[in-house]
N, C-alpha and C positions, 0 to 999 in steps of 0.2 A: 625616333621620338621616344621621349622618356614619360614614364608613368610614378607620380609619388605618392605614394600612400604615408599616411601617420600612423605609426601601430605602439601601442602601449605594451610597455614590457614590465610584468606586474609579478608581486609575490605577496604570499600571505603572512599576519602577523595572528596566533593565535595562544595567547598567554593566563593559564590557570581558568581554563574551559568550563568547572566546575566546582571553582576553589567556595562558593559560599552553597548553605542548603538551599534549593529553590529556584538557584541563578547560573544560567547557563550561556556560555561564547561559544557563538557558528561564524567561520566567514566563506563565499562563496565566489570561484572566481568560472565566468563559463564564457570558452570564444563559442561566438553562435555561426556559421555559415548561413550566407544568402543564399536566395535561390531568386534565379535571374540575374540581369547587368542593369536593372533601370532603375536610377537613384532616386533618391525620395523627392519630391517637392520642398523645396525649401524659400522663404525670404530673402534679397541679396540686400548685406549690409554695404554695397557697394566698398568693401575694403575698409572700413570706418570700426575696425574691432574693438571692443569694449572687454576691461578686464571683470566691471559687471556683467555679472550673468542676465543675462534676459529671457525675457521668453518666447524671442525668435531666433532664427537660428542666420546659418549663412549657405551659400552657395561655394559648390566646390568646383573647381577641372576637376579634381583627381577621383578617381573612383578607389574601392576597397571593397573585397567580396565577403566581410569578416563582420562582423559587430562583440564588441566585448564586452560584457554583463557582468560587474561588481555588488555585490551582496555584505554586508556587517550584518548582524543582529545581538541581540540580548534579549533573552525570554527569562520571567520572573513568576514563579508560579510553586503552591504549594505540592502541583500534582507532578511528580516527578515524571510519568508518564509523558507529558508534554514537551518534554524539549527538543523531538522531533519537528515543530512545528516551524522555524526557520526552514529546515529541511523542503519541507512540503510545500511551505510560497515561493521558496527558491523554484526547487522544477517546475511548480507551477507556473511562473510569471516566464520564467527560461522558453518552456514551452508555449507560450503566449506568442512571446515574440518570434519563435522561431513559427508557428504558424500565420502571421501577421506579415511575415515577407512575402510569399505570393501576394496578396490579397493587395496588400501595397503595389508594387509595381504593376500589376493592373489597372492603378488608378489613375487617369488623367485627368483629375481635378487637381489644381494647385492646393487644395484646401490642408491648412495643419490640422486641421482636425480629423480630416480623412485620414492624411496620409502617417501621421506621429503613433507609430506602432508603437512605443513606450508611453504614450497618452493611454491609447485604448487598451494596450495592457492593463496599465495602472488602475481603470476601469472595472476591467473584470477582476481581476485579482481584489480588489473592494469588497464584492460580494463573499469572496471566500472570507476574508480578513472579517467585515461586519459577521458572517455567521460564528466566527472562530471567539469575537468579543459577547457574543451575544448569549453563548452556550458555556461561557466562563469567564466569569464575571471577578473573577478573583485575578486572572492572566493581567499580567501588565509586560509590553513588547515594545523594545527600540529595535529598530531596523532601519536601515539604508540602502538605495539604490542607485547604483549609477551605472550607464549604461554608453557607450563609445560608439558611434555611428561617422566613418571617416572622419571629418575633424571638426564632429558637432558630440558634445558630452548634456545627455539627460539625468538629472537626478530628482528623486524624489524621500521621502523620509515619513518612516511614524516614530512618534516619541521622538530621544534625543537620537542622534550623528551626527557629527562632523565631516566637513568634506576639506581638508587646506590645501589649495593650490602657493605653487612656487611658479612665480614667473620669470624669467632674468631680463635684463632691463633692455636687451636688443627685443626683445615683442613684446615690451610692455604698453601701455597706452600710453604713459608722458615718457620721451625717449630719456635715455638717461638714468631712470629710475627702476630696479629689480621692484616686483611688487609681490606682495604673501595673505591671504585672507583665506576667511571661510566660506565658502559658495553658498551655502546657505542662510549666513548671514549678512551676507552682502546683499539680497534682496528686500528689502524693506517689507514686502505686502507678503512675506510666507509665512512672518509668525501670527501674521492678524489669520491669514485663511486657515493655515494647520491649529484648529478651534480645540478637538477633542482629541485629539492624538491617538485616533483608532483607523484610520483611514488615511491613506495619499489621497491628500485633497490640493496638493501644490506638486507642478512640475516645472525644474530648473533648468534652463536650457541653455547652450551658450559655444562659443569657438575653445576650439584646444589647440595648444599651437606646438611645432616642433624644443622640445626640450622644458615643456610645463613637467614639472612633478606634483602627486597628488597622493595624500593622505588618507585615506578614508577611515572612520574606525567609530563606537560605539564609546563614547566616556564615562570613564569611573571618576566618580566625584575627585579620587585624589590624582588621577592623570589631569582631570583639566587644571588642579594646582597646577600642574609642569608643563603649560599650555607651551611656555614661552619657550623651554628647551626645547620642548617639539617641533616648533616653527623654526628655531635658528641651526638646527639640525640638518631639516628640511631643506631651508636654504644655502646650507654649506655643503653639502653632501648629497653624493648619487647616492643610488639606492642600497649598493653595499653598508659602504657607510653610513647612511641614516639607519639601515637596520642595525647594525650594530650599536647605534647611539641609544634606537629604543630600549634596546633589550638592557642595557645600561639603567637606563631612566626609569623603565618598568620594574626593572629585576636589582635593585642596589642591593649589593653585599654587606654582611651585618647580623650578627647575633637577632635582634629584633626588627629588620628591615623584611617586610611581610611583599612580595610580588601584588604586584597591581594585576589585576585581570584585564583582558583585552582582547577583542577581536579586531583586527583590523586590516587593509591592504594597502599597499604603497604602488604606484603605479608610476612611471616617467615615461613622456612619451617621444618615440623617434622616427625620424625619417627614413621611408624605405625606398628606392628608387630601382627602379625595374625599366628596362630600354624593351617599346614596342615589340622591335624585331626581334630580341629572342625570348620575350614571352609566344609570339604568334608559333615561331618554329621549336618550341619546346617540346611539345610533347611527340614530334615527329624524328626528333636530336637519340641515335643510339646513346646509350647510358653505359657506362662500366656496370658491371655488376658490383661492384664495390659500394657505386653509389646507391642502387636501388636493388638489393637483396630481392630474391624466390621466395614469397613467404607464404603459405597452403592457405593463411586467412586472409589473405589483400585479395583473392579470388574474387569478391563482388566487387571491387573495384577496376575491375576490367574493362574497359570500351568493346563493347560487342562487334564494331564497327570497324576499329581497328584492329584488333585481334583477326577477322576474318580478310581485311587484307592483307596482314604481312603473314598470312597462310598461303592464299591465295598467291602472293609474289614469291612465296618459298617455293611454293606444287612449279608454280612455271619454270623458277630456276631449275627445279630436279626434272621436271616432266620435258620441257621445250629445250632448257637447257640453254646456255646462255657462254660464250667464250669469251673471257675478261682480257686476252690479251687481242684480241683483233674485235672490229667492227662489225662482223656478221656473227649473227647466231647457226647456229644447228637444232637440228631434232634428232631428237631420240622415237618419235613416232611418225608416222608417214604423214603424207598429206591424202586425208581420204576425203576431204568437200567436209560434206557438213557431218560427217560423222564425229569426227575430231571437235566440233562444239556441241555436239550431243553428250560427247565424253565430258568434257571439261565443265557443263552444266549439271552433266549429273552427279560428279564429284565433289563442284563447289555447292549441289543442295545438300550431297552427306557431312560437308563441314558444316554448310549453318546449321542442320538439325546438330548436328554432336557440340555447338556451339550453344544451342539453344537448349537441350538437355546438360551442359555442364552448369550453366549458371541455372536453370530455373528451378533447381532444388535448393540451391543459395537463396535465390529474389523471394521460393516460397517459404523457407525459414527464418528470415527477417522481417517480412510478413509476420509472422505467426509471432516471432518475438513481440515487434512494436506491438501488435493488439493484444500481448499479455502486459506488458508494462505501460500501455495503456488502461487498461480496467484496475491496473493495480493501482495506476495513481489515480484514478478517479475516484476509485474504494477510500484511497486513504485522506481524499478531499471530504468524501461525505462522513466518516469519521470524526473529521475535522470540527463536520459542521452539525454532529449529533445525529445525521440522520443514521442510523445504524444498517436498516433493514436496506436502503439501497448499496452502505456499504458491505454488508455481507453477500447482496446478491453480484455485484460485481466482484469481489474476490475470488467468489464461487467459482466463476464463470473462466476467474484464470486460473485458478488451479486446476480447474477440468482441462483448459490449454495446455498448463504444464504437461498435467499427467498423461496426455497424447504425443507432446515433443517426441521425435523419434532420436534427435540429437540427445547424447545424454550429459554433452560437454553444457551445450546452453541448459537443458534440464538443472545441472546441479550448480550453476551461475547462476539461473532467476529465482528457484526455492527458497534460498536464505531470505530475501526480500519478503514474498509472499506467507512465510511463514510468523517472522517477525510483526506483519500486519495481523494476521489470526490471531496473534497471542496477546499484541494490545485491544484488539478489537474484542475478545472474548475475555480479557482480563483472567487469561489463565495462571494458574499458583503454578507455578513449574518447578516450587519445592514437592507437589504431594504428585506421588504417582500412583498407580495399581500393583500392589505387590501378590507375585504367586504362594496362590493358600495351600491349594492341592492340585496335585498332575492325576488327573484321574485314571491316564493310562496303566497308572502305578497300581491301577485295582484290581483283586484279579476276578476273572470270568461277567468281567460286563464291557460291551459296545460301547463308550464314552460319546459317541457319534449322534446314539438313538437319545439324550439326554438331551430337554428340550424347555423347562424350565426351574428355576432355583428358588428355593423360600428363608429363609435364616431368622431366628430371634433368641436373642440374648448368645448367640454365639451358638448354637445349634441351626446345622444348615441340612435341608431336606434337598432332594432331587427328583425327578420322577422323567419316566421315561415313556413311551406308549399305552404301558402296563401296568406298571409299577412304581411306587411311590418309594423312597428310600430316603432313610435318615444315616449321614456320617458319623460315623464315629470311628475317630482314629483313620486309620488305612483301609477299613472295613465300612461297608453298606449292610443298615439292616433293613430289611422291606418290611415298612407298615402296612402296607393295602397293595391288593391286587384287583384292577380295574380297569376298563378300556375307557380312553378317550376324557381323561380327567385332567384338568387345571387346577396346578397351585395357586392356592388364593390368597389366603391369609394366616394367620398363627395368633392365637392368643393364648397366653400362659402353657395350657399343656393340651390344648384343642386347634388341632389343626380343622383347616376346612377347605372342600374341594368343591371346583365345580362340573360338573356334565352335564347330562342327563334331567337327575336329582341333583339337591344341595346335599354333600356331607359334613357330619361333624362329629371329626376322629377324637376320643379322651384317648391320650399317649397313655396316660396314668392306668388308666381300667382297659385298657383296649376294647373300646367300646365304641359304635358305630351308632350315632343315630340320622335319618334321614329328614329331608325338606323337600317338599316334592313344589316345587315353583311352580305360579301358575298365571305368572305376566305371561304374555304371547310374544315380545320381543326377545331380539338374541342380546345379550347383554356383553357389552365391551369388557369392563371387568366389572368386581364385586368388592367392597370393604365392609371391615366391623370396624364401628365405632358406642364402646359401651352397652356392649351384647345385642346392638342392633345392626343389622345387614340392610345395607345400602347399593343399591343394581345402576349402575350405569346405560344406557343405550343410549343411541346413536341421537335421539333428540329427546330423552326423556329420564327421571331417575325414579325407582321405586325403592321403597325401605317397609323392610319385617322387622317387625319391633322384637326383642326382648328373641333372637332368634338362637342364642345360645344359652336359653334358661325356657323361658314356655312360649312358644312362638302364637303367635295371633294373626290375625287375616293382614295380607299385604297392603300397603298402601300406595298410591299416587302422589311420591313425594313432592315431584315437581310439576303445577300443570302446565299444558298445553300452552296457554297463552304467553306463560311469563316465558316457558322454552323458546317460543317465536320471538324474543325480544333479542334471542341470542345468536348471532351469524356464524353459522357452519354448523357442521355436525360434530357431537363433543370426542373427544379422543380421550383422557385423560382424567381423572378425579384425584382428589384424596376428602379429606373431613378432619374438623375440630367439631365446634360449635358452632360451625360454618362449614360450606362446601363450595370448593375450590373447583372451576372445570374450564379445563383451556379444549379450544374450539381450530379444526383444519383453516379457518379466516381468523387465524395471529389473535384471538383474543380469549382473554383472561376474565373469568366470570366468578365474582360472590357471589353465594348465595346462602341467602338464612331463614327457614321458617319458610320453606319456597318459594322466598323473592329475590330477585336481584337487587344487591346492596350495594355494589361498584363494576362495570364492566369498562376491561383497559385492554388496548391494543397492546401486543406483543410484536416485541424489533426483529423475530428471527421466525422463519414456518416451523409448522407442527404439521407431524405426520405420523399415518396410524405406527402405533408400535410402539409410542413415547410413552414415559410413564412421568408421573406428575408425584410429587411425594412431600406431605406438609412439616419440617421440622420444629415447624412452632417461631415464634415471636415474630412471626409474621415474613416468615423466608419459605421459600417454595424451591425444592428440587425438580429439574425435569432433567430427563436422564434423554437423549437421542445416541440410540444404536446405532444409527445410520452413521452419523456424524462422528461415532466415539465421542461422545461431549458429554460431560453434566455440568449444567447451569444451576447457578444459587443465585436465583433473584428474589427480590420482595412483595409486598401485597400491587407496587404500583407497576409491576415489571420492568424496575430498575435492576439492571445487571451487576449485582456485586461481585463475584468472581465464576471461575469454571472451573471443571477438573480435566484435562487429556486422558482418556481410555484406548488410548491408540494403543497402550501394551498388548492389548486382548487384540488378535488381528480377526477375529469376526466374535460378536456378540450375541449368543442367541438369547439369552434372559438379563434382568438385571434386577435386584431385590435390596431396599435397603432397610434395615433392620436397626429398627428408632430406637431401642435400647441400649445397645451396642455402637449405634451414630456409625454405622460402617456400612460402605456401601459395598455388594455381593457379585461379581458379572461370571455371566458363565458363557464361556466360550467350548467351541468342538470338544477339546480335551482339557480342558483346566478350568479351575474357579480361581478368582480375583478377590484382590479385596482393597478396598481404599477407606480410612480411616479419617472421618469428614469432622 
């Protein structure tokens, strides 16, 4: 008995990718494996094929374990970041359908709507698409989809594609006659339902038959001019030569003859035929080695089942032994009763265990893979669809995967993807980095270890250690103050100020010390000046000494109690203008003026204690995370404008930015940093 399958033998066409600003060509070709043998439900045309496409399908004998998923698109968008975005409904819809198989052949409802796993793709892929129009509103997307299920072809489309079949006139509908059209323009009711051209709201369905050829591809205004050489191309030519016709038609030679841009695929499709019998005895047929190479990665692809018989038939050939020139066997062991199956079971349990430990370090690394490039594509879905903060927590969650991989081959195979996603996600400059200021080790007779916070302004950078405060200069530290258990705080003009204990306030100028003996009862997160007044952060509350570096006066209760209750979590972070800025451990972004709240905004990323908050004016906000090595520049509404990478520093214990100089300070164990914002 013979088995025929129709398999499409396709190539891609992808010309001048990015030849305008804005406008970008992806094409996407994916065979998909079934899982299972149990065909779809389908309608029978009782043999009555139509070169119109409908939108029922047929009834096959022949089975096929393969489906083949064709992709065009064209993204149009000021934001150059976006032209990933073909990328991402591609796996996305890929992976739709390939979880859609199971689920399918479980079905025994004839129903198409049950069982048309390119429907209910089409479906959820919708939601992404609507979120992806809805968060960029400037995006305009053609894209195509066709999709090959034995010898029924699905398509569907947003905005413009073309689909041209060639049919020759032995399967055409009037015999006699070769036929050429567009599939999606052969249906009458697709342009009335495709309304808004943001959405698959139409799908095209129909027979494909042995030696159809198909076009697929995205049109540039001046390609559908040359609609007609495309078709007679088509028609005259496999798919060698059609491709060479295009690249002709697309690409004419010429001083002033400018290439046409284009995505597209050519597909024709052929008969494969396969006799029952030696499909059933194939995989039991010895192989040359010639044909089927040793290869250390086909290792998961081992039948556990076979492997452990043709062991098992090996041990008997060596153990029992076997004489190939006469009919009886010998032994090489005696005949002891049952002892002799005690042997031979406890042998064949140390193959299955040694069978069961070679692969189950494979089956748990392929594991670990998929669920890393799992959360990556979901990160880059929610990305997609502006929710940030579920995108950054699933990214997270693979990089910490990565960073556990004990493999270091997949390790540095998944990172490039995962990183790439970070970098649009966080919109980092990956021109500016952290350049080394000073290697402290270079200093002599100090511990660079016990250094534990950094101050700088105008380009004078302070350090201080358990004890000791110390000002740079050149290669040399000079110690301003000797103190235990003191915080750098702040710097104005030539008055540093520290906290402990008491508040101080060092004149560099006079070397002169005068004291603030604080008398809030709270431990305060940190402290700033703004305009000789000192302002105290804590954990739900802010107090400010007025005029505290001129003639200080009784402290006040800057923020009260009730307006602090309006604000969720406890605050991490401050800076001040003529406002005060406080993001809060629950993501949110707090004004405040005259001790009320003026706007409070969630924030897309967590905050955690250690972050510092820093106001540059015109309404941009630095937050620095150590943890992370990140600093963010967002605005008053916690719109993410860009980032900077601090990953040069490999541990960060301070970080100071000194608004005069617009330069950002990090101090790391042995060195200081500096990035230049």
């Amino acid at each position: 008995m013979q088995i025929k399958n129709l398999v499409p033998k396709s190539k891609e066409v992808l010309l001048q990718p990015k030849s305008k600003q804005g406008v970008f060509y992806d094409a996407f070709s994916y065979i998909i494996s079934a899982s299972g043998g149990s065909p779809e439900g389908r309608q029978n045309l009782n043999g009555n094929s139509s070169t119109s496409f409908t939108t029922s399908g047929s009834t096959s004998p022949f089975t096929s374990e393969k489906k083949y998923l064709y992709i065009v698109s064209q993204v149009q968008s000021s934001d150059p970041s976006l032209d990933y975005i073909p990328n991402l409904i591609a796996t996305f819809i890929k992976r739709e359908i390939e979880s859609g198989n199971s689920s399918a052949s479980l079905t025994t409802s004839g129903s198409t709507e049950k069982n048309d796993i390119f429907e209910n793709s089409l479906k959820k892929t919708n939601e992404l698409v609507e979120g992806l129009f809805k968060n960029n509103a400037n995006i305009k997307l053609n894209l195509g989809i066709a999709l090959i299920d034995k010898e029924k072809i699905s398509a569907s489309k947003i905005g413009k594609a073309k689909l041209f079949v060639y049919r020759p006139e032995k399967t055409a509908l009037i015999a006699g006659r070769e036929e050429i059209f567009d599939v999606f323009e052969n249906i009458s009711q697709f342009s009335r339902l495709h309304i808004d051209n943001k959405r698959f709201s139409s799908v095209i369905s129909g027979e494909v038959k042995k030696n159809d050829r198909f076009f697929f591809f995205v049109p540039d205004i001046r390609l559908s001019l040359k609609q007609k050489l495309i078709i007679s191309s088509l028609s005259k030519n496999s798919q060698d030569g059609f491709l060479d016709d295009f690249h002709k038609i697309a690409s004419p030679e010429g001083k002033n003859k400018t290439p046409i841009p284009c995505s597209g695929i050519h597909f024709e499709i052929e008969e494969e035929i396969k006799n029952l019998s030696d499909s059933k005895n194939t995989d039991n047929k010895p192989k040359a080695v010639k044909e089927i190479p040793v290869i250390a990665t086909e290792v998961a692809k081992i039948n556990r089942n076979d492997a452990l018989k043709r062991t098992m038939d090996k041990f008997k050939e060596m153990v029992i032994g076997e004489n190939s020139n006469s009919n009886h066997r010998w032994r090489m062991i005696k005949n002891r009763g049952t002892s002799n199956y005690f042997i031979f079971g406890f042998i064949a349990f140390l193959i299955l265990a040694g069978l069961i430990f070679f692969t189950k370090g494979d089956s748990k690394l392929k594991e670990e893979v998929s669920s890393i490039n799992e959360k990556i594509r979901i990160s880059e879905s929610r990305l997609l669809l502006k929710q940030n903060y579920e995108a950054r927590k699933y990214l997270s969650e693979a990089i910490d995967q990565i960073n556990a991989l004990e493999d270091q081959g997949q390790k540095e195979e998944i990172l490039p993807a995962a990183v790439s996603l970070l970098n649009r996600l966080e919109k980092i400059d990956s021109a500016l980095k952290p350049n080394l200021s000073v290697d402290l080790t270079d200093l002599a007779n100090v511990d660079p270890e016990k250094f534990k916070s950094i101050l700088a302004s105008s380009g004078k950078i302070f350090i201080n250690d358990p004890e000791k405060i110390h000002q740079l200069e050149g290669n040399n530290l000079k110690t301003i103050e000797e103190a235990k258990d003191i915080a750098l705080t702040w710097i104005k003009e030539n008055k540093l100020i520290t906290y402990g204990a008491n508040i101080k306030i060092i004149d560099l100028e006079n070397n002169k010390i005068s004291e603030l003996r604080k008398k809030f009862g709270f431990e305060a997160v940190e402290f700033k000046n703004y305009e000789d007044n000192l302002y105290f952060l804590g954990s739900k509350n802010i107090y400010k000494i007025s005029n505290a570096l001129a003639k200080p006066t009784e402290e006040l209760e800057w923020l009260k109690p009730v307006e602090a209750e309006k604000i969720p979590g406890n605050f991490i972070a401050f800076d001040l203008d003529s406002s005060i800025y406080v993001i809060t451990d629950e993501r949110k972004l707090a004004t405040l003026f005259k001790g009320e709240i003026t706007k409070l905004i969630d924030l897309d990323f967590n905050v955690k204690p250690g972050m510092k908050l820093v106001n540059l004016g015109e309404k941009r906000l630095l937050i620095i995370d150590k943890e992370a090595k990140l600093a963010r520049v967002i605005d008053d509404t916690g719109d993410l404008k860009v980032s900077y990478d601090l990953s040069a520093a490999e541990t960060i214990k301070d970080a100071h930015f000194d608004k005069t100089a617009s330069t950002l300070y990090i101090l790391s164990p042995a060195k200081i940093w500096s990035l230049k914002i």
